[in-house]
C-alpha positions as CSV (number, residue, x, y, z in Angstrom):
1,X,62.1,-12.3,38.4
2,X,58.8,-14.2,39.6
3,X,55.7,-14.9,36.9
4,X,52.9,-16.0,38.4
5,X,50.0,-16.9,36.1
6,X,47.0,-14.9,38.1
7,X,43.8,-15.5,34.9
8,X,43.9,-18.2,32.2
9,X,40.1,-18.5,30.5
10,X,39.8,-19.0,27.4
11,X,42.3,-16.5,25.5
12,X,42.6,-14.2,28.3
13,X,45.9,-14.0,30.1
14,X,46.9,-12.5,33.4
15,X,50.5,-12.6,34.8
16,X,52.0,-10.8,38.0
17,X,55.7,-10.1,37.7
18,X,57.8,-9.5,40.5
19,X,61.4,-8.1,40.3
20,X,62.6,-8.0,43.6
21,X,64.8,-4.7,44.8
22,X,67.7,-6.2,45.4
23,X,68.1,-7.0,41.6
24,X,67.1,-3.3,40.9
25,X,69.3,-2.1,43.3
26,X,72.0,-3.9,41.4
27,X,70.5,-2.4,37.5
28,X,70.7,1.1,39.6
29,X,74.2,0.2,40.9
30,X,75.4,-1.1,37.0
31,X,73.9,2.5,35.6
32,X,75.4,4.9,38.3
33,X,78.6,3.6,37.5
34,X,78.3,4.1,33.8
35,X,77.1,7.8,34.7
36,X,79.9,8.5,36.6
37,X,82.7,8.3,33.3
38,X,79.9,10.5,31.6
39,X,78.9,13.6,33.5
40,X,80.8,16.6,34.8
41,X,80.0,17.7,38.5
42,X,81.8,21.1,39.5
43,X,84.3,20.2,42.6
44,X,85.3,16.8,40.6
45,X,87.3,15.4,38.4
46,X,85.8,13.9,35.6
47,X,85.6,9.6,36.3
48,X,86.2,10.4,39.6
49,X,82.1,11.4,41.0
50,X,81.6,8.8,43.8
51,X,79.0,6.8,43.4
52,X,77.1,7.5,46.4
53,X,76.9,11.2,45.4
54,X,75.6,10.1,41.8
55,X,72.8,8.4,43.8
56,X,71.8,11.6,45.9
57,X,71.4,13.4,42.9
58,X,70.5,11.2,40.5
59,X,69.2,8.6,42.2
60,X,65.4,8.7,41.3
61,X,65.5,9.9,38.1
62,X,67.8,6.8,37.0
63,X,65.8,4.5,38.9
64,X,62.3,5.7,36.9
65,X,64.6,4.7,33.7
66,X,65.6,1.4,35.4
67,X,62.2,0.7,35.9
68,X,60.8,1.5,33.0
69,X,63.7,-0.7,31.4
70,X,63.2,-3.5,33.7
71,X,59.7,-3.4,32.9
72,X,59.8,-3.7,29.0
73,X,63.0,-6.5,29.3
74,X,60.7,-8.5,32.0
75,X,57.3,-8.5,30.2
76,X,59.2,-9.5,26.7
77,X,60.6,-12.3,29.2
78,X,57.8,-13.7,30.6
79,X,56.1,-13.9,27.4
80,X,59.5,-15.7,25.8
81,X,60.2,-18.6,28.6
82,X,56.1,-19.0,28.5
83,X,55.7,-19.4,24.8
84,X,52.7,-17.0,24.6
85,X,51.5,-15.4,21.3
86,X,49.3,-12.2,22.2
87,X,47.5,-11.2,20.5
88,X,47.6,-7.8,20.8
89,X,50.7,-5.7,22.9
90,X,49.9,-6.6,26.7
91,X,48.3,-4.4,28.6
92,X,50.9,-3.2,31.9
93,X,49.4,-1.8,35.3
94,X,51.9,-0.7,38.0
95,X,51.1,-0.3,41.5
96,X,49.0,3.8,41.6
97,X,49.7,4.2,45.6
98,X,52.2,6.8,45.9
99,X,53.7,5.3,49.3
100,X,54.7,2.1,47.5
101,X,55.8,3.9,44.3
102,X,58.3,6.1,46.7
103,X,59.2,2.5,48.3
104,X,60.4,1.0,45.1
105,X,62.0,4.5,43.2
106,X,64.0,4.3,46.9
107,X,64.9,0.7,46.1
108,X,63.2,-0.4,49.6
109,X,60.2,-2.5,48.2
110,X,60.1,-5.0,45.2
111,X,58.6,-4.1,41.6
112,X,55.0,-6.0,41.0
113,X,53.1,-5.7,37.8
114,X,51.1,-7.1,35.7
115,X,50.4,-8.2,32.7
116,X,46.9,-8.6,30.8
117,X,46.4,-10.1,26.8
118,X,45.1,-12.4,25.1
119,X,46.9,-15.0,23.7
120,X,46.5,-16.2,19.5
121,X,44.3,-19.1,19.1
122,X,45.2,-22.3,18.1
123,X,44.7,-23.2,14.5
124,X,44.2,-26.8,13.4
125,X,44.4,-26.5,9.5
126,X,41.8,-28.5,6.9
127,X,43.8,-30.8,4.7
128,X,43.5,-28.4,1.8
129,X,44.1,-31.2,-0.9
130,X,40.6,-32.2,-0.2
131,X,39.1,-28.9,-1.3
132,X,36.9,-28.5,-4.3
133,X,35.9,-25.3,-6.5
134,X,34.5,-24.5,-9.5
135,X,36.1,-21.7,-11.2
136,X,33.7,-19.7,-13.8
137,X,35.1,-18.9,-16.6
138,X,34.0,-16.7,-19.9
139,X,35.2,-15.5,-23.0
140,X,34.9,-11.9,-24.7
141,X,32.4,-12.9,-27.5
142,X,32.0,-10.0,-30.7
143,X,28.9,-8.4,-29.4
144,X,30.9,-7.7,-26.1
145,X,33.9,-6.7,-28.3
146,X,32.0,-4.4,-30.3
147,X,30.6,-2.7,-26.8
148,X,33.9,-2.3,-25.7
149,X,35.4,-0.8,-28.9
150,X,32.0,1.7,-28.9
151,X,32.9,2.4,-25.7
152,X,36.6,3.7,-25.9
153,X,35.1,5.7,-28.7
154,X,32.3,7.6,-26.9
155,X,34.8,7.9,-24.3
156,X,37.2,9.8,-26.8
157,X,33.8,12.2,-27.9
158,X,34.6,16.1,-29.0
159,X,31.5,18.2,-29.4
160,X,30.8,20.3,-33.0
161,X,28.7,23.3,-33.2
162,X,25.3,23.1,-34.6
163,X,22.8,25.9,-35.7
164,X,19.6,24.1,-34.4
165,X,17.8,24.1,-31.3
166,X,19.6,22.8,-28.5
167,X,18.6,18.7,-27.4
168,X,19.4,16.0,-24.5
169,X,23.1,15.1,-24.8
170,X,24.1,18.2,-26.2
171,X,26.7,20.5,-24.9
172,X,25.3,24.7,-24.3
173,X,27.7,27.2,-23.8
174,X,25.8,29.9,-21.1
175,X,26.5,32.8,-19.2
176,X,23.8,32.9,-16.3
177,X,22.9,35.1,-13.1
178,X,20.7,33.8,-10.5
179,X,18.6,35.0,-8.2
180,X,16.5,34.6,-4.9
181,X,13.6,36.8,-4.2
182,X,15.2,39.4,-7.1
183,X,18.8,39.2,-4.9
184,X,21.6,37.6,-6.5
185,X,23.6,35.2,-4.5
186,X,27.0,34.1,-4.0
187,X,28.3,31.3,-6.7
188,X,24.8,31.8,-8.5
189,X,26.7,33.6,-11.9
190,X,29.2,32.6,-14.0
191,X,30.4,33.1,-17.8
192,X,31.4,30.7,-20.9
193,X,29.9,27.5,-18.8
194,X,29.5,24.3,-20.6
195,X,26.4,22.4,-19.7
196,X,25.9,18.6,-20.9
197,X,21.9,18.2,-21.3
198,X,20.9,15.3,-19.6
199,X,23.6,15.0,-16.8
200,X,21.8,16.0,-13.9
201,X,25.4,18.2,-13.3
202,X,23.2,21.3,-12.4
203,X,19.7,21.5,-10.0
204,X,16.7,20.3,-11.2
205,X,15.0,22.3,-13.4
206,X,17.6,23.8,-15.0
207,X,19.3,21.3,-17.5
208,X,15.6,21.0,-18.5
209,X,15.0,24.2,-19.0
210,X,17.8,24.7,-21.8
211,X,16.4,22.6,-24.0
212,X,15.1,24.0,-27.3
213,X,17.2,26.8,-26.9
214,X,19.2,28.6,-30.0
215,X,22.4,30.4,-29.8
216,X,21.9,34.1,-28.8
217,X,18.6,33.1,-26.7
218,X,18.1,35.3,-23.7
219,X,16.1,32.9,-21.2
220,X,14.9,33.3,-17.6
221,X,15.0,29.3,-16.0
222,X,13.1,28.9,-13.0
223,X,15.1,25.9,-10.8
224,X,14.4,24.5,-7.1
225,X,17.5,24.0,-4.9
226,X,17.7,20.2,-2.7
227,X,15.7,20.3,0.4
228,X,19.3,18.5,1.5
229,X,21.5,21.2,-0.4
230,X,24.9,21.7,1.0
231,X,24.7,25.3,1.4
232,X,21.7,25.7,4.0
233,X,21.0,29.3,2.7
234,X,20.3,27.9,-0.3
235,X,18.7,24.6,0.6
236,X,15.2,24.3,-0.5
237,X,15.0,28.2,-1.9
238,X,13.5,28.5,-5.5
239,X,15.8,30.7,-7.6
240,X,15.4,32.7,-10.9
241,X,18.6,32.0,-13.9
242,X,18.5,34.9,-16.1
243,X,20.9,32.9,-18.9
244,X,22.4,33.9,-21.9
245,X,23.2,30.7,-25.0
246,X,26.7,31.3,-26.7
247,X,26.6,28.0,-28.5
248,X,25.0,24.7,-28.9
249,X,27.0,22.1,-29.7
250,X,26.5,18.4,-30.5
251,X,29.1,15.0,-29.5
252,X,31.0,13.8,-32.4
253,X,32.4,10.3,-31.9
254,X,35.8,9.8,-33.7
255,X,35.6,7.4,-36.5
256,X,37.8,3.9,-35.8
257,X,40.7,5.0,-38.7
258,X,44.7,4.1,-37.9
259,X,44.9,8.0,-37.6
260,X,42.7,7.6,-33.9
261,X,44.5,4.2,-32.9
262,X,48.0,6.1,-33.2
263,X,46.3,8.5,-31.0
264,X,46.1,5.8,-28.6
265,X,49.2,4.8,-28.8
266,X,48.8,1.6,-31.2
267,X,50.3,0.8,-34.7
268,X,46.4,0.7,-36.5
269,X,43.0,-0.6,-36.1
270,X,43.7,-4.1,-35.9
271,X,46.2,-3.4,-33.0
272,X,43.6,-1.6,-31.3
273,X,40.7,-3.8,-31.6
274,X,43.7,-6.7,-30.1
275,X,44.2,-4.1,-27.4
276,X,40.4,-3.7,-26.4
277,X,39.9,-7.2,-26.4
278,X,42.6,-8.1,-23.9
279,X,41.4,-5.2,-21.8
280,X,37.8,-6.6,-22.0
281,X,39.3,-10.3,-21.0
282,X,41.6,-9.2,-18.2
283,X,38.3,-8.1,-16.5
284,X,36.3,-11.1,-17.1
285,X,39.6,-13.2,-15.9
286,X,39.4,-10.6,-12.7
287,X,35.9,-11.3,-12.1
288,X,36.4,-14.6,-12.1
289,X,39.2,-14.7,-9.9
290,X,37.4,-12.7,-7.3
291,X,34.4,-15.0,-7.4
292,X,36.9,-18.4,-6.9
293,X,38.8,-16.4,-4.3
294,X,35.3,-15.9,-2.6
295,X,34.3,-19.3,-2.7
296,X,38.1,-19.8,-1.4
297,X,37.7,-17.6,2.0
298,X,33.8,-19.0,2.4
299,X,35.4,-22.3,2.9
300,X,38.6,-21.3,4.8
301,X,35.8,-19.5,7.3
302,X,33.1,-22.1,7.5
303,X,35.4,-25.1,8.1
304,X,38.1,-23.2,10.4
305,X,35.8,-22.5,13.8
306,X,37.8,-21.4,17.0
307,X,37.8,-18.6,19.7
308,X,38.5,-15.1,18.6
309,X,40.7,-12.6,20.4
310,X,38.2,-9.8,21.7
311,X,40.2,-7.3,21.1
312,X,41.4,-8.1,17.6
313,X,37.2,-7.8,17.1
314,X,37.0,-4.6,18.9
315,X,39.8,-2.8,16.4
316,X,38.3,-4.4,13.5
317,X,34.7,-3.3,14.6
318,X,36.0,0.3,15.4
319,X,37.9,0.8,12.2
320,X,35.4,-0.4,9.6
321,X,32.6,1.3,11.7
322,X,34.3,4.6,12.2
323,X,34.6,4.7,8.3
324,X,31.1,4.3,7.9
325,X,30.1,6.5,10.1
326,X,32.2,9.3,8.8
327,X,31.6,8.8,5.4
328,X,27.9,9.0,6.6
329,X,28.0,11.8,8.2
330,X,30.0,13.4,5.0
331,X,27.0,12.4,3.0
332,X,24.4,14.0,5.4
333,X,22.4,10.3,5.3
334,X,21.2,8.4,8.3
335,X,20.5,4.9,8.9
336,X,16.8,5.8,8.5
337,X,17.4,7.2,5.1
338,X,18.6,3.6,3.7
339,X,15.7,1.8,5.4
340,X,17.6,0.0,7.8
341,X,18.2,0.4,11.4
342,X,21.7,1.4,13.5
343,X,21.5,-1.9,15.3
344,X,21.1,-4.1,12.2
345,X,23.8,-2.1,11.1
346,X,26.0,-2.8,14.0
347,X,25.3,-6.5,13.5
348,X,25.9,-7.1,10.4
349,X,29.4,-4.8,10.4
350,X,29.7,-7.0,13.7
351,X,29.4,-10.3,11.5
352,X,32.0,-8.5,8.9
353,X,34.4,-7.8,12.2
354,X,34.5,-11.5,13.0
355,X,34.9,-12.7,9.5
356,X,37.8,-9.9,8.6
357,X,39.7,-11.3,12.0
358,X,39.1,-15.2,11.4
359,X,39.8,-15.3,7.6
360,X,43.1,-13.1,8.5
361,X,44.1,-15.4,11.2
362,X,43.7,-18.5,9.1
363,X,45.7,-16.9,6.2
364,X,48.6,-16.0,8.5
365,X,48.7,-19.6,9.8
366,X,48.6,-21.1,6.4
367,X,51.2,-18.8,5.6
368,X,53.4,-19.2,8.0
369,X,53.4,-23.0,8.3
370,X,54.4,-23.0,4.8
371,X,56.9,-20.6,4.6
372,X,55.4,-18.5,2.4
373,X,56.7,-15.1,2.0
374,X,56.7,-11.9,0.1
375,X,59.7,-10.8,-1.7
376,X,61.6,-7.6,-1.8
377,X,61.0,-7.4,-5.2
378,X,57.2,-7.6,-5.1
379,X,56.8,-5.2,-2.6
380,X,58.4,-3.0,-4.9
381,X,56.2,-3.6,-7.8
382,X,53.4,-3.6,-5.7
383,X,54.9,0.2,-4.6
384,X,55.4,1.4,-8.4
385,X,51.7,0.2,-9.5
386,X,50.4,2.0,-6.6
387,X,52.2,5.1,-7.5
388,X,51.6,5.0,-10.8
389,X,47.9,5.4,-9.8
390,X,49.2,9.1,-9.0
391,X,50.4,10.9,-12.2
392,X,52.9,13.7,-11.6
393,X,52.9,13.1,-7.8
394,X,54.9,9.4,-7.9
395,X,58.1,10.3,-5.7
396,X,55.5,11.8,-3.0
397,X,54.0,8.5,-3.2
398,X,57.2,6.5,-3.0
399,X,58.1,8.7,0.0
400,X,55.1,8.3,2.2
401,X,54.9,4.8,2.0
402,X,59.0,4.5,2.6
403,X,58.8,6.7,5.6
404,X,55.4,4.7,6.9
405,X,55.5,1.5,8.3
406,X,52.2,0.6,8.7
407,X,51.2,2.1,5.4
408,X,54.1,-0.5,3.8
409,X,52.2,-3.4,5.9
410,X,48.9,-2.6,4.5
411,X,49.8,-2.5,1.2
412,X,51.9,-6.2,2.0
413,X,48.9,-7.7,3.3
414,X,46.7,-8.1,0.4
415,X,50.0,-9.5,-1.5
416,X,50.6,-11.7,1.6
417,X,46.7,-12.6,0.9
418,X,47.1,-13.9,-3.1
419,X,50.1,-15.8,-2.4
420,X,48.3,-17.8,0.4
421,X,45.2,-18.0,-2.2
422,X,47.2,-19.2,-4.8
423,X,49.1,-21.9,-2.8
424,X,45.6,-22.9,-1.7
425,X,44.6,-23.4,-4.7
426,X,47.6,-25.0,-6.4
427,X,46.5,-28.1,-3.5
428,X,43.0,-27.8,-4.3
429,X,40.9,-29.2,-7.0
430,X,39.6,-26.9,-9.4
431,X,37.6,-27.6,-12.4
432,X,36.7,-25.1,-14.8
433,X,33.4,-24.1,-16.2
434,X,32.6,-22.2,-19.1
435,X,29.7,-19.8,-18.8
436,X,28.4,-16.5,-21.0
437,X,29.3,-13.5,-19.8
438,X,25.7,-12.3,-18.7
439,X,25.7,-15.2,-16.3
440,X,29.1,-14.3,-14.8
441,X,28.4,-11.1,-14.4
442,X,25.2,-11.3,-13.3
443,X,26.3,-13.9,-10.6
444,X,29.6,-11.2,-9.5
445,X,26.7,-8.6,-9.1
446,X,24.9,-10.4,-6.9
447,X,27.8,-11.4,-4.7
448,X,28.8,-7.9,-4.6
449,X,25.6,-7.3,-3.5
450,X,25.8,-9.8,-0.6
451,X,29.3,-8.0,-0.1
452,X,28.3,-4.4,0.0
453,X,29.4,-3.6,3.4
454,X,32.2,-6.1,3.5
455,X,34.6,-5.0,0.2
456,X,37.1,-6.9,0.3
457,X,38.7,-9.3,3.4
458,X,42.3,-8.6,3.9
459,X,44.8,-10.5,5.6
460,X,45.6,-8.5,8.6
461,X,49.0,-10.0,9.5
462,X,51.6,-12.0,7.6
């Protein structure tokens, strides 16, 4: 084998590889023979097929599978006694003349190739014992506790009939027809329908038009479709409800007794109240997190500045924009329609490319100078939480990500990601600063603002 290094700028790698046919001749040789203890020719007996007959027959269809052997063992190779790192799989080209792809299956011309890639920057890691945060922290004080506990509770609402005219929030039982133009249309009638006042869960108009309704009111409700409806036959089209009130019924939030915190699963009211306020602190301790761990990966970005693989950018740029776009398109909205522009969007998701690749890049690094790794066991924790997100449907869940390798690596990398984070910080400096809640909050709301289009960065590799 001959490697001969034909491109080297910047990350970009070319190498032409030259196996000469003598040495497939010999591969061709080594698998004919190996053939001839295998297959069963009529007018022979079996081991004893000369090998020269093998080759008339077999010849060129063993030689495409020695070449296509040759090829993977060479270009795994050159990449080995060179000490590259692509970046992504190289890219092969063989020879498209016909002539010298007949020369070579006939074992008359050497194999070329070559190889394209890019290679893996290098990396020079900060000194991370020099880096400072401040982490912002808050406690759950007992306005916020009360919120919370009034919360759960409105969440835990039932509805009791009333004999009064119906009002916002309540719940009216209808039966309704509608029509267009005196013609009823498809999905406009329906019987023993609860409607929330003040939900916006029907089209405009019509929530409206319940209110100050009694039960046994027969009521004609006059309601405007969306210009940007889904159904285009409806879109825009005025329509006529002829509705019918069964009931009216008003929320009832539970009282806070022992019977509803056994309901809940806790022993009795101070259990629960223990319960809400651990729930409420968990997701200040969260938000907090998140914002360190921002500060963390602004840093890791700004003072880590190299080359990036193009391609890696490309993928990124593809992936996250393709989402977009299709979730877009799903929602019928336009670039236009959130005053912006599709080439301000392409830069900015551009921008969010580029971070995603450097900050994963970085992380790996870290990670892999120092060892780090991700246990068995927390991938399998990581695997029940995620199923547990999927009541009734867990073993489906275990299954898919069991039979998917790259679904398993996705869900590694964001573990892969906190264990880096946490090592970080364990070098770092971090003093802690005790704010109120509204200014946490407040300050989380405004970086998930500067976030919107980002989410979250994930380490992409481990």
């Amino acid at each position: 084998m001959q490697v001969t290094e034909t491109t080297n700028s910047g990350l970009k790698r070319e190498l032409k590889v030259v196996i000469g046919a003598d040495e497939l001749d010999g591969k061709l040789e080594a698998r004919l023979v190996d053939l001839k203890d295998k297959v069963q020719i009529k007018g022979f007996r079996p081991g004893k097929v000369p090998v020269t007959h093998l080759r008339k027959m077999y010849g060129r269809s063993v030689m495409a599978e020695v070449l296509q052997e040759t090829v993977n063992e060479t270009s795994r190779a050159a990449l080995t006694e060179r000490e590259e790192r692509p970046a992504f799989e190289p890219e092969i080209a063989l020879t498209e003349d016909k002539d010298e792809i007949d020369q070579i299956m006939d074992g008359k011309a050497d194999l070329a190739y070559t190889m394209s890639f890019e290679i893996l920057p290098e990396i020079k890691i900060d000194n991370m014992s020099e880096y400072k945060f401040e982490k912002l922290v808050a406690v759950v004080d007992e306005e916020e506790h009360q919120k919370g506990i009034d919360q759960v509770l409105e969440g835990r609402q039932d509805y009791a009939e009333v004999k009064r005219e119906a009002k916002d929030q309540d719940r009216v039982t209808i039966d309704f027809i509608g029509r267009i133009d005196g013609e009823a249309f498809d999905g406009g009638a329906a019987e023993d329908t609860p409607v929330i006042l003040g939900q916006g869960q029907f089209i405009p108009g019509f929530e409206e038009g319940l209110i100050g309704t009694k039960k046994g009111d027969k009521k004609d409700i006059t309601a405007n479709f969306p210009e940007e409806y889904q159904v285009d036959t409806l879109a825009g089209k005025e329509a006529v409800f002829e509705v019918t009130v069964k009931e009216i019924a008003e929320p009832k939030t539970p009282e806070l007794t022992d019977e509803f915190a056994e309901s809940m699963g806790l022993e009795n009211v101070e259990k629960f109240k223990e319960a809400v306020k651990e729930k409420l602190q968990e997701e200040l301790d969260t938000v907090s997190r998140n914002r360190l761990k921002r500060a963390l990966l602004d840093k890791l970005e700004e003072s880590h500045k190299f080359e990036l693989p193009e391609k890696l950018v490309t993928s990124e740029f593809d992936s996250i924009w393709g989402q977009l776009t299709s979730e877009m398109a799903q929602k019928n909205v336009t670039f236009e329609d959130d005053n912006t522009t599709e080439e301000a969007e392409r830069k900015k998701y551009q921008d969010i490319a580029e971070r995603r690749v450097r900050l994963g890049l970085v992380v790996s690094e870290i990670g892999n100078k120092n060892e780090l790794k991700i246990s068995d066991e927390e991938v399998q924790q990581a695997l029940i939480n995620r199923a547990s997100q999927f009541p009734g449907q867990e073993r489906q869940v275990l299954n898919y990500y069991q039979q998917n390798p790259q679904a398993l690596a996705e869900l590694r990398a964001p573990l892969y990601e906190e264990k880096v984070v946490d090592y970080i910080l364990e070098l770092a400096s971090v003093e802690e600063k005790t704010v109120s809640i509204e200014e946490l909050t407040k300050m989380d709301s405004e970086d998930e603002a500067e976030q919107s289009a980002e989410e979250k960065t994930e380490a992409k590799s481990e």
